[in-house]
C-alpha positions in Angstrom: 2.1 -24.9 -5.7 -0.9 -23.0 -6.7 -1.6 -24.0 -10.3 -3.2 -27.3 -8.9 -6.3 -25.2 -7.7 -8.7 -22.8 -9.1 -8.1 -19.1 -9.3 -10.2 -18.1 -6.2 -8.5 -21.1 -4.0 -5.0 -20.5 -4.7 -5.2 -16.7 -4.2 -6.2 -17.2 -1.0 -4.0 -19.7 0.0 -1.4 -17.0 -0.9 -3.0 -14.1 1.0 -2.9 -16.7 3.6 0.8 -17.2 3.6 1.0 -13.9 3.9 -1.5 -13.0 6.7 0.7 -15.5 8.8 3.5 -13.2 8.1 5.5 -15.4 6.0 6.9 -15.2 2.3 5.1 -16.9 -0.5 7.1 -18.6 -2.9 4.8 -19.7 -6.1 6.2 -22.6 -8.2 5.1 -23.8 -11.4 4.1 -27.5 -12.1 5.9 -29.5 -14.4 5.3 -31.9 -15.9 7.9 -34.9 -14.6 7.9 -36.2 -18.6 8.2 -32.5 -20.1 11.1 -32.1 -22.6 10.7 -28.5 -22.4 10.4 -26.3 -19.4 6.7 -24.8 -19.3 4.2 -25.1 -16.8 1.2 -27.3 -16.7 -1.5 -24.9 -17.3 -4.6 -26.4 -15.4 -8.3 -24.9 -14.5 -8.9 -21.3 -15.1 -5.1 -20.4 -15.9 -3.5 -19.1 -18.2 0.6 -19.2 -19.6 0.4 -15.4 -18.6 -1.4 -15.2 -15.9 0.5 -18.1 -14.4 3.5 -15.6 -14.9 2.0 -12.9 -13.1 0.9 -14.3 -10.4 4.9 -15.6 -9.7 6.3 -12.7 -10.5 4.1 -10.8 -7.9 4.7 -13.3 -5.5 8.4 -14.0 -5.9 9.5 -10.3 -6.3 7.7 -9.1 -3.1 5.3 -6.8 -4.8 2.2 -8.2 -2.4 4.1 -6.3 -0.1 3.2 -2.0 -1.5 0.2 -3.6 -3.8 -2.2 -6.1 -4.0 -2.7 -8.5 -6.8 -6.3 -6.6 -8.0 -4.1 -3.7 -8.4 -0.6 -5.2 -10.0 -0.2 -3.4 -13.0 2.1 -6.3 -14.9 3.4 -3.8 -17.4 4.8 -0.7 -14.5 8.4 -0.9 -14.4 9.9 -2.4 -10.6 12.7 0.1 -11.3 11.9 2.7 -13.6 15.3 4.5 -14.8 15.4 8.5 -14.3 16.2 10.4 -17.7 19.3 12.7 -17.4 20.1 11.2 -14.1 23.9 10.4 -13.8 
């Protein structure tokens, strides 16, 4: 669970996962009270950012680019016009 650290802290506890040559799986915290399911945005995060960070985690994307260079808006499978 990263979003109990600082930015800096738990990006390299990720890059660590992955220099062991394991899979990082990034969580959210919740709140165990929370009537609805958002995370508890802590430190220097943001809702977004939070996002981002799984989505580059979770979908294997640390694997052809790092996270300085994750551009959130590319597609993962960008569809080919005219192609049938």
């Amino acid at each position: 669970m990263i979003y109990t650290a600082m930015r800096p802290t738990a990006t390299r506890r990720i890059q660590c996962v992955i220099d062991t040559g394991a899979e990082p799986y990034v969580q959210p915290v919740m709140k165990l009270n929370a009537r609805e399911k958002r995370p508890w945005v802590r430190h220097d995060w943001t809702p977004k950012l939070l996002g981002q960070v799984q989505r580059w985690a979770n979908r294997h994307i640390w694997r052809k680019t790092p996270f300085a260079e994750y551009d959130v808006r590319a597609r993962t499978n960008p569809r080919r016009i005219g192609a049938d």
